[in-house]
N, C-alpha and C positions, 0 to 999 in steps of 0.2 A: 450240771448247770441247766436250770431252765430259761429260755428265751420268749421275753417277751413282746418281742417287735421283729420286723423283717423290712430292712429297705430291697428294694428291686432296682437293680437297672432297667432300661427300658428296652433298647434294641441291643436284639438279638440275646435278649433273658427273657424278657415277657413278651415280644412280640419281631415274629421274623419279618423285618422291614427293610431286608436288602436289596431286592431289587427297585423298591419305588427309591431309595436316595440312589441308586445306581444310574436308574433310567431318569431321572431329574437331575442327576450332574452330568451325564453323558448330551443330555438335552441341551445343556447353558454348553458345553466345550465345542459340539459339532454345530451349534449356529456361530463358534468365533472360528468355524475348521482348525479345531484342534484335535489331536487324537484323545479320542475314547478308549474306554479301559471295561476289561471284562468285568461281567459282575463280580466274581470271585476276589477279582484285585481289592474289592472294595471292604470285603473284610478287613483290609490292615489298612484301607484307606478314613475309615469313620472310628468311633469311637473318644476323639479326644476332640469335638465342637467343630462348627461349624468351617471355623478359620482355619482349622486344621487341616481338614478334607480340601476346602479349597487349594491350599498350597500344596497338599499331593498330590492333587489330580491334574495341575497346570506344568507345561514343560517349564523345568528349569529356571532354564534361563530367560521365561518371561515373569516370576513371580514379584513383580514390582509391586510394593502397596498400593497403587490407586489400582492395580487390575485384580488384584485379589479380593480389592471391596467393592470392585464394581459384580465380583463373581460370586459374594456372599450374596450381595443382593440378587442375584441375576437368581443363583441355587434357590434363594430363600422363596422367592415369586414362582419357580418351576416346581418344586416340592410343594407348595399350598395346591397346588393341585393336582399333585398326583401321591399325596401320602394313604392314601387308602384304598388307592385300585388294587394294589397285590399283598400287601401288608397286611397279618392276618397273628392271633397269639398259634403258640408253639402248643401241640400237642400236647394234653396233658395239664395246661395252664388253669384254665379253668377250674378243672380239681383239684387243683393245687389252692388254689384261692377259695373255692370250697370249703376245704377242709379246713386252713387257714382260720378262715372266719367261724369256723364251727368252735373251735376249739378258743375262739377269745385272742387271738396273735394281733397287735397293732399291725398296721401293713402301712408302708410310705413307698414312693420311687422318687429314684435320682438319677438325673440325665444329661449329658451333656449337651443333649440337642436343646435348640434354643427352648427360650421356658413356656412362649404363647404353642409352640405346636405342641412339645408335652402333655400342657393341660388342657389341649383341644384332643391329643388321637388316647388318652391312657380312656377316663370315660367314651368316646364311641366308639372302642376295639374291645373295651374290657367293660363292659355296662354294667351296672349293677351289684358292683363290688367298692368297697368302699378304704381308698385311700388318702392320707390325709397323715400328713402334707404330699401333692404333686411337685416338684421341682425342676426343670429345667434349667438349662444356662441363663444366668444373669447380669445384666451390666453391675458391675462392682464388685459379683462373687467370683472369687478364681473358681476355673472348672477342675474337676476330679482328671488326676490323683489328689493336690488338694483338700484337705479332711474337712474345710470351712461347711460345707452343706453338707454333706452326713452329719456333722456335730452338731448342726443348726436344726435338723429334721431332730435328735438324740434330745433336744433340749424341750424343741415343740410336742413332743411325745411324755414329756416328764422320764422317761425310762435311761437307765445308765448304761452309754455305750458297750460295755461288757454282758448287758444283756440283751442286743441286737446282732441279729442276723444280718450278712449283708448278701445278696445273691445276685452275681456279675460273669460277664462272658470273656471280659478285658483284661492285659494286665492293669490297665488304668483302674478297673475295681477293684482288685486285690491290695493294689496299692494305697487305695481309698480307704479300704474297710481293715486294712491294719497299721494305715498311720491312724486312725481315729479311733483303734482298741477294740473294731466289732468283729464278729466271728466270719471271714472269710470263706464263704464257699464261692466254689467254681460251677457253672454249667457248662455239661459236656456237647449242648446241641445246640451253643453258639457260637458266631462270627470264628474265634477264634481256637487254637490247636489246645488239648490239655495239659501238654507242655509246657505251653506260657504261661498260665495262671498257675501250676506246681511253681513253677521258678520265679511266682511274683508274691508267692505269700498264700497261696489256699491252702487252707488248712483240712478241707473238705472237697472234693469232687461226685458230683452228682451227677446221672446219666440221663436219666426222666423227673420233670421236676416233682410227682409224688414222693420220691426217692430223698426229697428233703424231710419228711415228717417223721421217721425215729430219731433225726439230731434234735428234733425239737426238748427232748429232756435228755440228751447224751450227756 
């Protein structure tokens, strides 16, 4: 099989941006004095959008809807300003995308994070590379797992989901990229353990994201 397209995930596959949503939600909990959470916790705390993260990061037993949207908002205004002080692409990235492009690969990402910071941080962390479609979370679109935006990207690309790559750190991507028929790799050097993406559907595990370029005609 050869592949002609690559969607990406965004954090924590193209770009290690744990700590700025760490210290932007640890930010909005300790001005309401609520307990804060190590960065690490925040590996299982992000990945499925913003309203997600909210609700896990808030105690229990205060997660009432009007504090959960006052905390969307609250996260959303702390994270516009601090999404690029530590947030940086993963080693390797770059040549990755490189090579990519050398070779002719459509390249798209899909993200659960809302869709205006998306198409703000992929161009000024990743310059000069050129994907298309950017996507983000959107009003009306369900987020990933969800296959609605993978398929939407699948269509805007003209290319037939069996010939896309899909490359994610979640099992929310796994579960994305084989309800929507694309080829499932896992990365080994994000958010999450490589147990959970074997047990959500990868059909591939990668350690360095170079380490993707002999699937490209496997």
């Amino acid at each position: 099989m050869s592949y002609r397209a690559i969607i990406f995930d965004l954090d924590g596959t193209l770009l290690d941006s744990l700590e700025d949503l760490a210290d932007s939600m640890n930010a909005v909990l300790a001005r309401q004095q609520f307990p804060v959470h190590a960065v690490d916790r925040y590996r299982y705390f992000v990945g499925d959008g913003i309203s997600e993260l909210v609700k896990r990061v808030l105690p229990e037993q205060l997660r009432t809807d009007s504090l959960v949207a006052d905390n969307i908002r609250w996260m959303s205004a702390e994270y516009e300003a601090r999404w690029n002080k530590k947030t940086r692409p993963y080693p390797g990235i770059v040549e990755l995308l490189a090579a990519l492009t050398d070779v002719g690969l459509r390249m798209a990402v899909l993200s659960n994070k809302p869709d205006p910071f998306t198409k703000i941080m992929v161009p000024a962390l990743l310059p000069g590379w050129n994907f298309d479609p950017i996507l983000g979370a959107r009003p009306g679109v369900p987020v990933k797992p969800d296959p609605q935006a993978a398929l939407e990207i699948a269509g805007h690309l003209a290319v037939p989901p069996h010939e896309i790559l899909y490359l994610g750190d979640t099992a929310t991507d796994m579960r994305t990229a084989k309800a929507a028929g694309m080829m499932a790799v896992g990365v080994a050097w994000g958010f999450r353990p490589v147990e959970e993406l074997q047990q959500h559907g990868a059909q591939r595990i990668i350690h360095y994201p170079t380490d993707l370029l002999p699937l490209l005609h496997a």
